[in-house]
C-alpha positions in Angstrom: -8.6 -8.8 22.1 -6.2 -10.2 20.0 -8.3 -11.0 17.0 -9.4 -7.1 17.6 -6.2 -5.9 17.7 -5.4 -7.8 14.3 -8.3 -6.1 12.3 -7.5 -2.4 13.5 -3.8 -3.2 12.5 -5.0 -4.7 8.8 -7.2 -2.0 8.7 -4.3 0.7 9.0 -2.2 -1.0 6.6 -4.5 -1.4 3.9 -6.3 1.7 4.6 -4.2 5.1 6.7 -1.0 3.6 5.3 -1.4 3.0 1.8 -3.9 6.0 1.3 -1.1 8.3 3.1 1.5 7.2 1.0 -0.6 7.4 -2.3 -1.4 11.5 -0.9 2.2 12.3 -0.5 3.1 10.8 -3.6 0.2 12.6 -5.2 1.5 16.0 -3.8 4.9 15.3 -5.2 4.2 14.2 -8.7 1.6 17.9 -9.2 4.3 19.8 -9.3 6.1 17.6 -11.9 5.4 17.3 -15.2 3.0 16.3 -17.2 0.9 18.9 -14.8 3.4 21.2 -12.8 1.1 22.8 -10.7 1.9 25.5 -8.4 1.6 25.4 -5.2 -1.7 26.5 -4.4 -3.6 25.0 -7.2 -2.2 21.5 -6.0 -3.7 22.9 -2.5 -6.7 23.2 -4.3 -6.9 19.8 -6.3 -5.7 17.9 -3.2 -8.8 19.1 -1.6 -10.6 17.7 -3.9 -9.5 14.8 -4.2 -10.1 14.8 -0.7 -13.4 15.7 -0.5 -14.0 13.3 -3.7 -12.6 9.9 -2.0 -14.9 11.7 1.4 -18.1 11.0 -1.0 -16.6 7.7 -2.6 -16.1 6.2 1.3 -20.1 7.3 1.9 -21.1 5.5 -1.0 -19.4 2.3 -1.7 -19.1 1.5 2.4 -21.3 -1.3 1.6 -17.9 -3.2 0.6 -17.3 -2.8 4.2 -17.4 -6.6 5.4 -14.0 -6.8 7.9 -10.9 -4.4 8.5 -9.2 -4.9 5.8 -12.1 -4.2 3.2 -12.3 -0.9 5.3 -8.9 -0.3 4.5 -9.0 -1.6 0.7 -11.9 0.7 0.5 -9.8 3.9 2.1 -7.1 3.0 0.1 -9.2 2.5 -3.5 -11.6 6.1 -2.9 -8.4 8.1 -2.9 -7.5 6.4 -5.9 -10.4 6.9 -7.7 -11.0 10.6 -6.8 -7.9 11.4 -7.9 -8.9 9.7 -11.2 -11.7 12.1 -11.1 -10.4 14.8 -10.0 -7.6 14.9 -12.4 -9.1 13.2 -15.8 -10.1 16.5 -16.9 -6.0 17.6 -17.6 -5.3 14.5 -19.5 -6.2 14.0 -23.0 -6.8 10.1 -22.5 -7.7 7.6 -19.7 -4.8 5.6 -20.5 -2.8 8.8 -19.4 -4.2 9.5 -16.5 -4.2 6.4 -15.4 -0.5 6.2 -16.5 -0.1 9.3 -14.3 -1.5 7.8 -10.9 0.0 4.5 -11.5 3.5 6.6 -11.4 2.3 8.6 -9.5 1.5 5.6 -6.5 5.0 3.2 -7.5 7.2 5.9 -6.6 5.4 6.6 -3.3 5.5 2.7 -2.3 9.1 2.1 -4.2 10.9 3.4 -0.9 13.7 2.0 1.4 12.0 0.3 3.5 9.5 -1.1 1.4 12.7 -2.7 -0.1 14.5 -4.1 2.9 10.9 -5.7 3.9 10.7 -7.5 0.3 14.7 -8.3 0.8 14.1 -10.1 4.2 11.0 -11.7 2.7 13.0 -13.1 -0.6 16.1 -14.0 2.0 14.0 -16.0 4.3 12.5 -17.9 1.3 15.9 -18.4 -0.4 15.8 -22.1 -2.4 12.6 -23.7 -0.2 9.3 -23.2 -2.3 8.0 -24.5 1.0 8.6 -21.7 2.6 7.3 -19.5 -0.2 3.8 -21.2 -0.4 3.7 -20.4 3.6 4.9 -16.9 3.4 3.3 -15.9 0.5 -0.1 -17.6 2.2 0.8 -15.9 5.1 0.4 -12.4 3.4 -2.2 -12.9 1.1 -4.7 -13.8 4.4 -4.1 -10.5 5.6 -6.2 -9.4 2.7 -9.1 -10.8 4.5 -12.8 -11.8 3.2 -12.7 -10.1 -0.4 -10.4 -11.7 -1.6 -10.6 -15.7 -2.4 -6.8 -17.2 -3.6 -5.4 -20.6 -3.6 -1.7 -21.7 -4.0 -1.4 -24.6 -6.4 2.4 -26.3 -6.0 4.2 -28.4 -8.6 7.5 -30.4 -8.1 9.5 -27.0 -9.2 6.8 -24.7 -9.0 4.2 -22.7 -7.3 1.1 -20.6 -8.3 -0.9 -17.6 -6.2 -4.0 -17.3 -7.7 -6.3 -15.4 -7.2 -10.1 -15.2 -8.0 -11.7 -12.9 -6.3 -9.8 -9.4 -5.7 -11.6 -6.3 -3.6 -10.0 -3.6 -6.3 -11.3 -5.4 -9.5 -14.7 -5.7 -7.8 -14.6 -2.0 -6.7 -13.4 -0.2 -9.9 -15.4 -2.4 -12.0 -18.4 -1.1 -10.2 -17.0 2.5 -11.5 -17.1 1.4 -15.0 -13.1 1.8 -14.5 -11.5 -1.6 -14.5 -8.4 -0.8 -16.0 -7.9 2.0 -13.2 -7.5 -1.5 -10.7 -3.4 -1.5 -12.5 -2.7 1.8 -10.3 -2.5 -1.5 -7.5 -1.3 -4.3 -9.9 1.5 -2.4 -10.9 2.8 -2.3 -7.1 3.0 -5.7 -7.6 7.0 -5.1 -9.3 8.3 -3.8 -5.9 8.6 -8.0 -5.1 8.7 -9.6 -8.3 11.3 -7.9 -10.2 13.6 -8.2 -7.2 13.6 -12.2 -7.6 16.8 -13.3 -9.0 17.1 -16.9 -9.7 20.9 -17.0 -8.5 20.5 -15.0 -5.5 17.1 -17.0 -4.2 16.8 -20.5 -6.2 13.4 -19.1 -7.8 12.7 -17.2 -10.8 9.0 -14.8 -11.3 7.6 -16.7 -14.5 6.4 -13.3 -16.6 5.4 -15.4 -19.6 2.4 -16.5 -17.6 1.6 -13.5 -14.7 -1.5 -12.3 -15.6 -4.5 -10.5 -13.9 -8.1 -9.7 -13.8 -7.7 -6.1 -14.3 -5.8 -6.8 -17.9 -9.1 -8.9 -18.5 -7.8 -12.2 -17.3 -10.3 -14.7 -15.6 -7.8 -14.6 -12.2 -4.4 -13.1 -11.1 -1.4 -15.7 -11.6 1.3 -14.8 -9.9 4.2 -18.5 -10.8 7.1 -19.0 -9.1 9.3 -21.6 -10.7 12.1 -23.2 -8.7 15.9 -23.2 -11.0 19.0 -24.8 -9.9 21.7 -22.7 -8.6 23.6 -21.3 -11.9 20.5 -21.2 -13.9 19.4 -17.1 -14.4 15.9 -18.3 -16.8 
């Protein structure tokens, strides 16, 4: 029961969750520029974006190999029918994407979101330790399409990842790029690390990921001493 209970909750989180939040903030940014929509024609796109991420679900539920992938799959049809939906009003797929990726940080950038990832950073102040558990802790929630490890240094730790459902699923699409809408989420944590406040600083020089054409996703941590800001 337990185990049951687990899956319908990752499921929820990956999938009703994050695909609500990415609708509202859909709804929101229409009416802003670049597109400024009234009201009724972003009635109309949002039902087909709808109906697009409907035929996306149908079609791709293959990927469907646990809860989570059902919810990574929720979560990444609404993202690409809204890439179809809406690449016909931008000159570009680079502004498009630009658009959604917007678009989707400003849905997830919200209060809460940032009192979660403020607890998070708190109870990992100065203990790597801790990090490698936590952050291991979260990335398992991701469940069977994903494969990571951590690798750990004296001063610093590594989340890798090799295997990611999103860069599997857009690459499919002939859309690999579109997998940043996600990637860029990934600045709600990292840009919140300050090295005086937690003992650990986010290592930009070597972040990378597979959607930016990189063979895995590198997210370093590296431990400073308390007065050191880089």
């Amino acid at each position: 029961m337990r185990k049951e209970l687990s899956g319908v909750a990752r499921h929820l989180i990956f999938g009703h969750f994050a695909a609500r939040t990415l609708r509202k903030a859909l709804s929101k940014s229409l009416l802003k520029p670049p597109l400024q929509l009234d009201r009724s024609e972003r009635t109309a796109v949002m039902r087909s974006i709808a109906w697009k991420a409907g035929e996306i679900m149908v079609s791709d539920q293959m990927r469907i190999i646990d809860p989570p992938s059902r919810g990574h799959l929720e979560w990444s049809a609404w993202i690409l029918g809204a890439y179809q939906v809406l690449r016909p009003r931008f000159k570009t797929d680079d502004e498009v994407i630009e658009f959604l990726g917007e678009a989707s940080l400003n849905g997830f950038d919200t209060r809460l979101m940032r009192l979660g990832v403020w607890l998070v950073l708190r109870a990992c102040k100065g203990n790597l330790a801790r990090t490698r558990a936590v952050l291991a802790s979260m990335i398992e929630q991701y469940g069977a399409s994903f494969d990571w490890d951590v690798h750990e240094g004296d001063d610093e730790l590594d989340l890798r990842v090799s295997r990611c459902f999103y860069v599997e699923f857009f690459s499919s699409h002939d859309l690999p790029l579109l997998t940043t809408v996600l990637c860029r989420l990934d600045a709600i944590w990292f840009d919140r690390i300050d090295a005086l406040k937690h003992g650990f600083r986010f290592d930009y020089d070597r972040y990378e990921t597979m959607s930016r054409g990189a063979p895995q996703c590198v997210f370093p941590l590296v431990a400073v001493s308390v007065g050191e800001s880089g």
